[in-house]
C-alpha positions in Angstrom: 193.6 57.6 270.5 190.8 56.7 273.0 188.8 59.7 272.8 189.0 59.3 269.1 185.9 58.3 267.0 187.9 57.5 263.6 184.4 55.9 261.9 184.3 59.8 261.4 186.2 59.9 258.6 184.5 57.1 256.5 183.0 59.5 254.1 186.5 60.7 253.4 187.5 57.1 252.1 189.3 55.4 255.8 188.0 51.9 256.0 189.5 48.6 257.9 192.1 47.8 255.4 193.8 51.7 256.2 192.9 51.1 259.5 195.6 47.7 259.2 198.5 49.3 257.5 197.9 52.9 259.3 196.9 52.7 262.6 200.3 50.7 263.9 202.4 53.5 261.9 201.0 56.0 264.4 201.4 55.1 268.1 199.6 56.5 270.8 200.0 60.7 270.2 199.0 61.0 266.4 195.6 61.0 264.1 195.5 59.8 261.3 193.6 62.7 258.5 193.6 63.2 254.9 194.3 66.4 252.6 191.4 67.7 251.0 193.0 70.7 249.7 196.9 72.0 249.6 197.8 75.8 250.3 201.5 76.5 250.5 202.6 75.7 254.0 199.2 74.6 255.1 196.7 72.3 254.2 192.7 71.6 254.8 192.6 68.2 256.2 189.7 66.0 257.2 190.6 64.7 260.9 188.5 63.5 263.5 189.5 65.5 266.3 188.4 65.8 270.1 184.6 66.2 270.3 185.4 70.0 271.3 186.3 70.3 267.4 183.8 68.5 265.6 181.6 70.9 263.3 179.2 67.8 262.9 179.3 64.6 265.2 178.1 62.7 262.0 181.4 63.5 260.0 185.0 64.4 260.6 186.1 68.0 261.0 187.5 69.7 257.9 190.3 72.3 260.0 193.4 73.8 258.7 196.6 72.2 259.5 200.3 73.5 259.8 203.5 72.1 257.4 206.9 71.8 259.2 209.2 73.7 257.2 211.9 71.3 257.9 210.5 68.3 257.2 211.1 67.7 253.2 208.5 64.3 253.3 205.8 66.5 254.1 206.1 69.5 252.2 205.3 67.5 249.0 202.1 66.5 250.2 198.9 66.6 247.7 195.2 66.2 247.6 193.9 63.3 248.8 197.3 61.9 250.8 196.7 60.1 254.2 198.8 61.9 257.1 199.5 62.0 260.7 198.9 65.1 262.7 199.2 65.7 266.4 196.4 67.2 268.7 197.9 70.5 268.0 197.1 70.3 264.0 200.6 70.1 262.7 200.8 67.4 260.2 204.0 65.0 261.3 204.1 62.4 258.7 202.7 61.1 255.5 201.3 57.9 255.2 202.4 55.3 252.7 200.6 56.2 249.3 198.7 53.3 247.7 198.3 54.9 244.2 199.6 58.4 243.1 199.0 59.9 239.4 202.6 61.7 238.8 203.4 63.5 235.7 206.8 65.0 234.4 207.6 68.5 235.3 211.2 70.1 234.4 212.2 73.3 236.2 214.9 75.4 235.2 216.5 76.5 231.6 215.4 74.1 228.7 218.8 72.6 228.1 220.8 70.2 228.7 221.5 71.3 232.3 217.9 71.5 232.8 217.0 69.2 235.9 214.1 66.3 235.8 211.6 66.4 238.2 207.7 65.0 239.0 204.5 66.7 240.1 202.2 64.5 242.5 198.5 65.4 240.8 196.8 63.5 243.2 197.0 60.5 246.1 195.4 57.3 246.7 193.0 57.7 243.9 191.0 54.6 242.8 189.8 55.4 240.1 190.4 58.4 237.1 187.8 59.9 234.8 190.2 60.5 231.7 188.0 63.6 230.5 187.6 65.1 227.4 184.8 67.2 225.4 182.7 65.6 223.1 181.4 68.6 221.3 184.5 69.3 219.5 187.8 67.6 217.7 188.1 64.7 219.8 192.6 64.3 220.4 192.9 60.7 220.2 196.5 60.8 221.2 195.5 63.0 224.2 193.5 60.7 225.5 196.5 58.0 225.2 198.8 60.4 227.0 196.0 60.4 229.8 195.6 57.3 229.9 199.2 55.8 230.3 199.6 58.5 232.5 196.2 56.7 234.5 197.6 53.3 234.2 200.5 54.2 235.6 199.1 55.7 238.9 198.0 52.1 239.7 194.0 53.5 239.5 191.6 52.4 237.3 190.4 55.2 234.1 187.2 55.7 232.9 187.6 57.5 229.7 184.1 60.3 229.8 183.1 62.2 226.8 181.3 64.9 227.6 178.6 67.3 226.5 177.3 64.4 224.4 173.9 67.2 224.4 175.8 69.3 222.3 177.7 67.0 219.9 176.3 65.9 216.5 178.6 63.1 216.0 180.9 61.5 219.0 183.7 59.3 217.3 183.2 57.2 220.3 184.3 54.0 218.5 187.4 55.5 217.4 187.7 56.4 221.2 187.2 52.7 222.0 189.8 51.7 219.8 192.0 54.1 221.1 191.7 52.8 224.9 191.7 48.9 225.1 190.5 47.4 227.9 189.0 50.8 229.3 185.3 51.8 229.4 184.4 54.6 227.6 181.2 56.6 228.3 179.4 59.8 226.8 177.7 61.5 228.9 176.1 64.9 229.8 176.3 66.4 233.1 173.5 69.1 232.1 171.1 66.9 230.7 171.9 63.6 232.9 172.3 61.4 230.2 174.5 58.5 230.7 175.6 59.8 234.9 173.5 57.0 236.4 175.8 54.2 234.4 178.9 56.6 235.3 177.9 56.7 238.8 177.9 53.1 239.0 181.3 52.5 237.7 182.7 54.7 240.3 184.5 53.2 243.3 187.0 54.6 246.3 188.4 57.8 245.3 188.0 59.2 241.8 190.0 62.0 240.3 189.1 64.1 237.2 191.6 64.4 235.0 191.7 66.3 231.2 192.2 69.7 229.5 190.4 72.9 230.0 186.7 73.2 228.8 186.6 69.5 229.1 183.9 70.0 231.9 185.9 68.3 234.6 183.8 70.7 237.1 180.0 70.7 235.9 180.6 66.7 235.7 181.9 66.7 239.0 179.2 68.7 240.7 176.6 66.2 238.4 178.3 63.5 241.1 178.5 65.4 244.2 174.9 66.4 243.5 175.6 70.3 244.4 177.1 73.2 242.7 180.6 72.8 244.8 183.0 73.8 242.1 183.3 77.3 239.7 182.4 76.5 235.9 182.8 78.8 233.1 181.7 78.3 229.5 184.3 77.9 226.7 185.6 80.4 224.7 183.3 80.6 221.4 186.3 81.0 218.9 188.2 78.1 219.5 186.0 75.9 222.1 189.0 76.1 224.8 188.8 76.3 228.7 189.1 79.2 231.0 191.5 77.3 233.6 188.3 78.0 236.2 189.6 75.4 238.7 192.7 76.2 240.3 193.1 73.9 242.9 192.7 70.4 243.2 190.1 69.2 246.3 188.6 66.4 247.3 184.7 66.1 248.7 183.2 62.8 249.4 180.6 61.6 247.4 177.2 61.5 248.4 176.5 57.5 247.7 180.1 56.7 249.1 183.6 57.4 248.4 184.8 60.6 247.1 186.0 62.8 244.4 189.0 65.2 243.1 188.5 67.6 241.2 191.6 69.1 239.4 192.9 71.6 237.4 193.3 71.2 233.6 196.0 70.0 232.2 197.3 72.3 229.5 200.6 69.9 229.3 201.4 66.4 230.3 204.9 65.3 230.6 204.9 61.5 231.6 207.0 60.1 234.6 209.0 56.7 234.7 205.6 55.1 232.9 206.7 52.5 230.9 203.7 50.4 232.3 201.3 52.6 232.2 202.8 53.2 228.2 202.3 49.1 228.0 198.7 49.3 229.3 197.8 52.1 227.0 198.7 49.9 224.3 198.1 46.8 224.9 197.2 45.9 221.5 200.4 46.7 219.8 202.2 45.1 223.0 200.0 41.9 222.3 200.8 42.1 218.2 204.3 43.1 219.0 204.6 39.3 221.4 203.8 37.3 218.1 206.6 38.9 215.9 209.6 36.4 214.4 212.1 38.5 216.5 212.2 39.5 219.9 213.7 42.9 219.3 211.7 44.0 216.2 211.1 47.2 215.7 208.4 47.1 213.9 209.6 49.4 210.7 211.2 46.6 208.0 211.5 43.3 209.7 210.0 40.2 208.3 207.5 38.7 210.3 206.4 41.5 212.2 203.0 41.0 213.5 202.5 44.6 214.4 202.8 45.9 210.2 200.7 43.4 209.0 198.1 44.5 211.4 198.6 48.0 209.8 198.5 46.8 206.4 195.4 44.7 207.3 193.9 47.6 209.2 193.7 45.6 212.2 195.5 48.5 213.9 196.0 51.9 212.8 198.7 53.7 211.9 198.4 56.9 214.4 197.8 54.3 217.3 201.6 52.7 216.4 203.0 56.2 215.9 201.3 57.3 219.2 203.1 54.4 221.2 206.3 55.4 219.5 206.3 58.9 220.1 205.5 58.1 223.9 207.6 55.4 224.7 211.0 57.8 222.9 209.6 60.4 225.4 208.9 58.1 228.4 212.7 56.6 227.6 214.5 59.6 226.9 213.7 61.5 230.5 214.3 58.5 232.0 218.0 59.0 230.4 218.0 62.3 232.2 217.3 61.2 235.6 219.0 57.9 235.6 222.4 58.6 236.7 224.1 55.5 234.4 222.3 56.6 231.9 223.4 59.7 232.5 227.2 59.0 232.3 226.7 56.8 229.2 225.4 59.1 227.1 228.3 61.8 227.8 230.5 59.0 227.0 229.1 58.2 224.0 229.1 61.5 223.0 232.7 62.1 224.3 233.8 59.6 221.9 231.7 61.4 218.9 233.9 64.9 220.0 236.7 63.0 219.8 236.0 61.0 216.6 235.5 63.8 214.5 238.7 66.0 216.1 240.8 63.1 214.8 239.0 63.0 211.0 239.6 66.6 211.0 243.2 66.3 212.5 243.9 63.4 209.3 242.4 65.3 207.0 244.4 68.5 207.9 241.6 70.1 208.2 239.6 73.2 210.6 236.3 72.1 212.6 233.8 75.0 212.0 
């Protein structure tokens, strides 16, 4: 890589320590690049190529770049991955992800035969803006869902409120109380109030993440300082998004580091995110520690910390029937791709079948 200038791709987020784990990954024929954008079987990448290529000696080139179709690793690339491509601009690798926010997808029939699988929303991301409007009915168990779903990536969330210009009353202490240990900002892209503290908190590569109509895009062009991305106003009826962005693309920031911008979510399944679930709710993790008994389940036991928190109103009700709701989700699809799991649960239903064919079978009876 002698002809190869790979300061270049700084603004894209390459520094010494990728330079460490990368660079002996790669040998002597391949460049190291990152995906700013996916399309199919190609992908835009950011690459610092021979100085033949270079739209701008002062940054690395943004080209398009070929998929093998063979190669399963890389055909699950998304936006903001590290690769390896060769001089001819086919991508050969992918480079060990650092952080990765992953939500649940299924695909097939919703039954029982129905297969579990994961959707990669974006790649060695730093930090995630958790976004959600602040004009309107503010979902506090949305922003939980988001935020284990943050945790979990390994990143660090920011929970944004915006179009605090047009809201008469942000709950933003409910918000608070809803997302220990996270900051939580209002702010308003249009009229600039509270970007220059949001602008500080940012660091590495930050991904938008929230519903349509949250204003995932007007904030991020607020922080790119440019109108980059689409942005349409909400519907008036019901204050919902128009799904404007339909790709998710990273641009690098103007005072360092850079930024995804991403589609919103109109559903989000979460993936093997037990911690993330933990970190989410580390409050009735922290009550749950000082119960009389390990196991408690916090519904009739004496001694549970975690009720008389409730009945103090140290800690709402919603917030424990929140963590509930997602650690039965987070556990049950784990049951559906763990392959022990798997097996026990037909045997315990097995031995249900066959329970009530004998009961039936002493009773003399017909199953219906």
């Amino acid at each position: 890589m002698s002809t190869v200038d790979l300061d270049l791709l700084s603004p894209y987020g390459w520094n010494s320590a990728l330079a460490a784990d990368y660079l002996p990954l790669l040998g002597a024929d391949l460049i190291p690049a990152r995906v700013i954008r996916m399309d199919r079987s190609e992908c835009d990448i950011a690459a610092p190529l021979p100085t033949a290529d270079y739209q701008s000696r002062l940054a690395a080139a943004v080209v398009r770049a070929q998929l093998p179709r063979s190669d399963a690793e890389v055909s699950g690339l998304c936006t903001g991955d590290w690769v390896a491509i060769d001089r001819g601009r086919t991508v050969r690798a992918l480079l060990p992800r650092r952080t990765a926010i992953v939500r649940a997808a299924v695909s097939g029939q919703p039954d029982a035969r129905a297969k579990s699988a994961h959707q990669v929303l974006a790649a060695n991301v730093d930090t995630v803006l958790v976004c959600t409007a602040g004009d309107g009915d503010v979902d506090l168990g949305r922003i939980e869902r988001l935020l284990a779903l943050a945790w979990e990536s390994g990143a660090q969330p920011i929970v944004v409120l915006t179009k605090a210009d047009l809201a008469h009353d942000i709950p933003i202490e409910d918000v608070r109380a809803a997302a220990p240990g996270v900051t939580v900002l209002a702010v308003s892209a249009a009229g600039g109030v509270g970007m220059d503290v949001l602008a500080a908190l940012l660091t590495g590569t930050v991904a938008l993440i929230g519903p349509s109509g949250a204003g995932k895009s007007t904030l991020a062009n607020a922080l790119l300082g440019a109108q980059v991305f689409a942005t349409q106003a909400v519907r008036d009826g019901d204050k919902r998004g128009r799904h404007t962005t339909v790709h998710r693309e990273l641009r690098p920031l103007p005072g360092g580091g850079t930024l995804i911008d991403t589609p919103g979510l109109r559903s989000v399944g979460l993936w093997d995110a037990a911690t993330g679930i933990g970190r989410a709710f580390s409050d009735v993790e922290t009550l749950a520690g000082l119960c009389r008994f390990a196991d408690c389940a916090h519904r009739t036991e004496p001694g549970c910390a975690v009720l008389a928190a409730i009945e103090s109103g140290e800690l709402p009700q919603r917030r424990l029937d929140s963590f509930r709701k997602l650690s039965r989700e987070n556990d049950w699809l784990a049951s559906r791709t763990d392959a022990r799991l798997q097996a026990e649960r037909k045997k315990v239903w097995k031995d249900i079948n066959k329970s009530q064919r004998r009961m039936y079978k002493e009773r003399g009876g017909k199953q219906r």
